[in-house]
C-alpha positions in Angstrom: 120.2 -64.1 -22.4 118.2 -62.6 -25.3 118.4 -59.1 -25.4 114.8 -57.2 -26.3 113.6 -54.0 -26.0 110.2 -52.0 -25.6 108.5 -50.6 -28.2 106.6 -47.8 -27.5 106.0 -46.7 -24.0 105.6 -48.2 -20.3 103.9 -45.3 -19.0 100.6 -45.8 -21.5 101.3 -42.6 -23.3 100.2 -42.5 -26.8 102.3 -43.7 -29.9 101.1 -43.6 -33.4 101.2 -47.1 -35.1 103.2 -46.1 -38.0 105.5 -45.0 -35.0 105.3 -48.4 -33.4 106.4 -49.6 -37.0 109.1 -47.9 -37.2 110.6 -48.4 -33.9 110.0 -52.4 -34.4 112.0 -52.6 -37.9 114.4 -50.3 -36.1 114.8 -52.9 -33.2 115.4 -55.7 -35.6 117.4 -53.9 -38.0 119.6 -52.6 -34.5 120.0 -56.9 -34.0 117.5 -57.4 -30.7 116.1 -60.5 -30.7 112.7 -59.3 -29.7 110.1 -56.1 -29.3 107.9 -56.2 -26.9 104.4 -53.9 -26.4 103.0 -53.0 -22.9 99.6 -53.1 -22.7 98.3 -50.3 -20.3 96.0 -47.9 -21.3 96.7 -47.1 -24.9 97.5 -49.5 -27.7 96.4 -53.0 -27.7 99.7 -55.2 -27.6 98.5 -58.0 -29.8 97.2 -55.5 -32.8 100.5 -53.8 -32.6 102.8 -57.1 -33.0 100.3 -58.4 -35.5 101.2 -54.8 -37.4 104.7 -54.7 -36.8 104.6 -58.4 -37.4 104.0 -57.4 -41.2 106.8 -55.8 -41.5 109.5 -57.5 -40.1 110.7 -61.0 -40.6 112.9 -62.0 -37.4 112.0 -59.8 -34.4 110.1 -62.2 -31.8 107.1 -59.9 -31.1 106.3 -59.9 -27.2 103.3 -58.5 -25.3 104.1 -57.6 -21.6 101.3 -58.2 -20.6 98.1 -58.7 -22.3 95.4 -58.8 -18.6 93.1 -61.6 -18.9 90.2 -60.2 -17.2 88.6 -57.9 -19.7 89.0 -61.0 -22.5 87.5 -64.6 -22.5 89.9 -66.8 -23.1 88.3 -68.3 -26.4 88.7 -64.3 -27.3 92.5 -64.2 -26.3 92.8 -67.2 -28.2 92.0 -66.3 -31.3 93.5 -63.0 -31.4 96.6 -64.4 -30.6 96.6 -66.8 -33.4 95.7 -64.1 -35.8 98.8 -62.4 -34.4 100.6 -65.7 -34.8 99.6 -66.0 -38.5 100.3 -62.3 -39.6 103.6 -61.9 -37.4 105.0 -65.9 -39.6 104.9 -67.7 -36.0 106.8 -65.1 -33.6 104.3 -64.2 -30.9 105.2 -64.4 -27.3 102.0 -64.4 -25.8 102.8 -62.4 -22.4 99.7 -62.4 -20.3 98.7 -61.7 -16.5 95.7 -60.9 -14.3 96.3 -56.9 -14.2 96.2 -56.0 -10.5 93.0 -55.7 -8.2 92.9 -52.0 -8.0 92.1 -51.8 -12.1 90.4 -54.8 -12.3 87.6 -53.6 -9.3 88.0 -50.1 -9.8 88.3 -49.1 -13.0 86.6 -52.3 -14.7 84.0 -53.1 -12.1 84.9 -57.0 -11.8 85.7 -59.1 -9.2 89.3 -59.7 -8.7 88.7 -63.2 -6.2 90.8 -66.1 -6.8 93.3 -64.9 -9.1 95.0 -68.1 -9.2 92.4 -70.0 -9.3 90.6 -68.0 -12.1 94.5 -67.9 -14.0 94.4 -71.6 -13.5 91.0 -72.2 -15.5 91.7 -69.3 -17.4 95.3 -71.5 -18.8 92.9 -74.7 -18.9 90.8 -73.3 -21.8 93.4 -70.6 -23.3 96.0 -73.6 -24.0 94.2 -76.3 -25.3 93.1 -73.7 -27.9 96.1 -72.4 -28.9 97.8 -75.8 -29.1 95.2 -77.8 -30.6 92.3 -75.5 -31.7 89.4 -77.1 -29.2 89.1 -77.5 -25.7 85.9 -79.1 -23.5 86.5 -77.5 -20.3 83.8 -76.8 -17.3 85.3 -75.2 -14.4 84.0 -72.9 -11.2 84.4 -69.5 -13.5 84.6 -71.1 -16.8 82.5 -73.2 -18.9 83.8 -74.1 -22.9 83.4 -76.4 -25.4 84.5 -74.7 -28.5 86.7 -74.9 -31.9 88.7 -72.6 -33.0 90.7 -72.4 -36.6 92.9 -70.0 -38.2 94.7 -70.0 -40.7 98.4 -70.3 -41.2 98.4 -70.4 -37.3 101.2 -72.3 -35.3 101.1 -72.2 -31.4 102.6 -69.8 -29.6 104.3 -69.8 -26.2 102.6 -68.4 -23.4 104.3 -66.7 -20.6 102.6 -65.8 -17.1 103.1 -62.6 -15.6 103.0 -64.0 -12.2 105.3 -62.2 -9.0 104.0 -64.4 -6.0 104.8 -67.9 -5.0 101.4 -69.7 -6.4 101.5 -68.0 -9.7 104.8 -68.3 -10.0 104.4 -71.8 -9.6 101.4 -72.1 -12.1 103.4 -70.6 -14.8 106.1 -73.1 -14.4 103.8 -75.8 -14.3 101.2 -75.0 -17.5 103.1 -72.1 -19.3 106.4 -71.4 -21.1 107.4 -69.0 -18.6 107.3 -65.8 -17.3 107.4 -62.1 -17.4 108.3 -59.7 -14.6 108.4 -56.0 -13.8 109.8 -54.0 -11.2 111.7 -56.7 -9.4 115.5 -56.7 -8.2 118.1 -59.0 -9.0 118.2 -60.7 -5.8 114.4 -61.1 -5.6 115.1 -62.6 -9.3 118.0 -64.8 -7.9 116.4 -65.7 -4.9 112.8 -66.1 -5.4 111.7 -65.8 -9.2 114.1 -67.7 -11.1 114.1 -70.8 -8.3 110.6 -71.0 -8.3 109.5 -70.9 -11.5 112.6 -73.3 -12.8 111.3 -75.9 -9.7 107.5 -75.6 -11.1 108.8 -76.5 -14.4 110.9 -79.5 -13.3 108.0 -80.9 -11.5 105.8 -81.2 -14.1 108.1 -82.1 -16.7 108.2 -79.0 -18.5 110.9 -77.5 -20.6 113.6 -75.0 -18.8 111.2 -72.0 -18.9 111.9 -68.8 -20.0 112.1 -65.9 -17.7 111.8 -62.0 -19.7 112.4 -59.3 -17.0 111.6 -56.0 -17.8 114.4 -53.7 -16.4 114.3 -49.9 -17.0 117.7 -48.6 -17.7 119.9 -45.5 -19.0 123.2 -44.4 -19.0 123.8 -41.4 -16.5 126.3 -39.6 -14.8 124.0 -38.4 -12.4 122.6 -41.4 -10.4 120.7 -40.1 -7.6 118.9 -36.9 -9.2 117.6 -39.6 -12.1 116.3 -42.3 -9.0 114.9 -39.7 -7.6 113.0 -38.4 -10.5 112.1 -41.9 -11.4 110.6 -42.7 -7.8 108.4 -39.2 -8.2 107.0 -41.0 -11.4 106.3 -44.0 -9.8 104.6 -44.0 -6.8 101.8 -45.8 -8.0 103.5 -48.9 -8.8 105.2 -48.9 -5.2 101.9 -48.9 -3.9 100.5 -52.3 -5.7 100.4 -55.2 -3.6 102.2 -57.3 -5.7 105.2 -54.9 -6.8 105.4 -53.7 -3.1 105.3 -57.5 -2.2 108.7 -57.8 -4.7 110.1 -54.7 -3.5 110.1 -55.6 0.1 111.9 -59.0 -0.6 114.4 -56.9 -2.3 115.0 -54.1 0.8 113.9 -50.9 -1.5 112.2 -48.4 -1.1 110.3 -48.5 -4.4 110.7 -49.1 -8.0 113.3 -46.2 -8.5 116.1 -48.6 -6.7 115.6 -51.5 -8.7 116.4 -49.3 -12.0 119.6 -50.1 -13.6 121.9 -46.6 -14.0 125.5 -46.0 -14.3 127.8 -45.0 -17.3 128.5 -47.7 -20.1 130.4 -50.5 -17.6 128.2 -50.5 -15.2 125.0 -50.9 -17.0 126.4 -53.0 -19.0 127.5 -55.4 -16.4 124.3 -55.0 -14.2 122.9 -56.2 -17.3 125.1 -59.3 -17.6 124.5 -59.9 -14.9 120.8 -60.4 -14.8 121.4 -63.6 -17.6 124.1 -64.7 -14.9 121.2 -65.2 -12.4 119.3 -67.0 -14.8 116.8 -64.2 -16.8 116.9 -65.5 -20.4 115.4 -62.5 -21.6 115.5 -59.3 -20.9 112.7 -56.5 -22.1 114.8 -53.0 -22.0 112.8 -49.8 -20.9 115.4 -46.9 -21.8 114.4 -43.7 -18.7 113.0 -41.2 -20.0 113.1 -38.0 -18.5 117.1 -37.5 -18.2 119.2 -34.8 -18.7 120.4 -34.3 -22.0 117.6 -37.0 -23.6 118.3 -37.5 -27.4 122.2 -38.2 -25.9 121.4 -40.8 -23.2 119.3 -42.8 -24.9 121.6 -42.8 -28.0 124.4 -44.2 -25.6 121.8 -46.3 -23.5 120.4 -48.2 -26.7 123.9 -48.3 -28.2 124.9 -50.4 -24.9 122.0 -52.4 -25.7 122.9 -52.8 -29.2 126.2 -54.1 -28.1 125.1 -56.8 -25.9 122.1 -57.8 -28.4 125.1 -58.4 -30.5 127.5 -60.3 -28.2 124.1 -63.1 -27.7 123.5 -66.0 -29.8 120.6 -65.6 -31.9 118.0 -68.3 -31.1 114.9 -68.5 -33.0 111.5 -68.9 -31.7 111.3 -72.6 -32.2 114.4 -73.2 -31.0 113.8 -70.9 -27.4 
């Protein structure tokens, strides 16, 4: 399992880009074998890696997730072959639908058909980044178009998909998947099985599967859940993470984090590449006790692991 980590912030709280640099050379300097950028309400994901991608020369550069539905596929396209070409071919092109509630309320459009939208949305996205042209006429999209950039490889796409059916449509067009917020028995039981029998069926590659887990080292288990759940409420109330959370048994997000002293995070996160996660996105907690300590000792676990993995490079994952 490839160990990564987020740069930045989950929560969509502002970080300077010279601050986003720093963190990424950091990261590879520290030996993780990817960054990744969140894309909430704050930076853009794929300017970020295409910065960060300048100055660095191993770290895979990850966005989790870039939503479709404020960008036109021939638009996502070609950003993310400009990232490509500045970052020297080590974008992972994370990417998902967002979530009805921002998609209706916030942007005004309609979030009908996800998968079916996803599904055309893949059909003109793919043939662009693979081959720079696609002819495509669909229900909600209609392109024939070029596209060339230089210095520009393809880059793998992963699906942020949680239910069955997108699940399923990331391992039968994509490289593979990104998840938040979901247990490792939902992971065993439903993720990792589904997406992995997707893939066989059509022939595909093994794909990869980059869970994002937030995690810190703490002697004080319970107060920390408990002051994670106050800060996520919102995410427990999203159909599809509540959808996740119920297959799991939990209550909400705040019992799927991973806490404990050095041993046990550590082996929770061994775990994880046990089930079959081949990458894992790290989101240290903020917000506990004695902070400029914890995360010290929670990255320096990460650190550890990241160091016990084979490096793979991206042509070779």
């Amino acid at each position: 399992m490839r160990i990564g980590i987020l740069i930045g912030t989950a929560d969509g709280q502002a970080v300077s880009m010279p601050d986003l640099v720093v963190q990424a050379r950091q990261a590879e300097a520290d030996g993780f074998a990817a960054g990744w950028f969140a894309n909430i309400f704050g930076m853009d994901a794929l300017t970020a890696a295409a910065v960060c991608g300048q100055t660095t020369s191993r770290l895979e550069l990850g966005t989790a997730v870039v939503p479709t539905y404020p960008r036109h596929p021939y638009a996502m396209a070609q950003q993310a072959l400009s990232t490509q070409a500045a970052a020297g071919g080590r974008l992972l092109l994370g990417i998902g639908p967002s979530h009805q509630p921002v998609v209706e309320a916030m942007w005004g459009l309609s979030f009908a058909r996800p998968v079916g939208v996803m599904r055309e949305y893949l059909e003109v996205l793919l043939p662009l980044l693979e081959r720079g042209q696609v002819a495509f006429q669909g229900e909600t999209y209609r392109v024939a178009a070029d596209l060339k950039v230089p210095g520009a490889t393809p880059c793998p796409v992963l699906l942020g998909g949680l239910g069955p059916r997108m699940l399923a449509l990331a391992g039968t067009m994509c490289a593979g998947t990104v998840t938040a917020w979901v247990g490792p028995r939902t992971l065993a039981e439903h993720v990792v099985p589904s997406i992995r029998e997707a893939a066989a069926a059509a022939r595909r590659p093994a794909p990869r599967i980059a869970a994002m887990v937030s995690l810190g080292i703490t002697a004080d288990v319970a107060g920390t859940r408990e002051r994670v759940a106050r800060g996520s409420r919102m995410y427990a109330a999203l159909p599809s993470y509540r959808a996740m959370l119920d297959r799991e048994g939990v209550a909400g997000p705040a019992d799927v984090v991973v806490l404990g002293d050095e041993d046990a995070v550590a082996a929770q996160i061994r775990h994880l590449g046990e089930i079959g996660v081949t990458d894992l996105i790290a989101v240290p907690v903020p917000g506990l006790p004695d902070r400029s300590e914890t995360l010290a000792r929670t990255r320096a676990v990460l650190v550890q692991l990241a160091h016990e993995e084979p490096r793979t490079s991206p042509a070779e994952g």
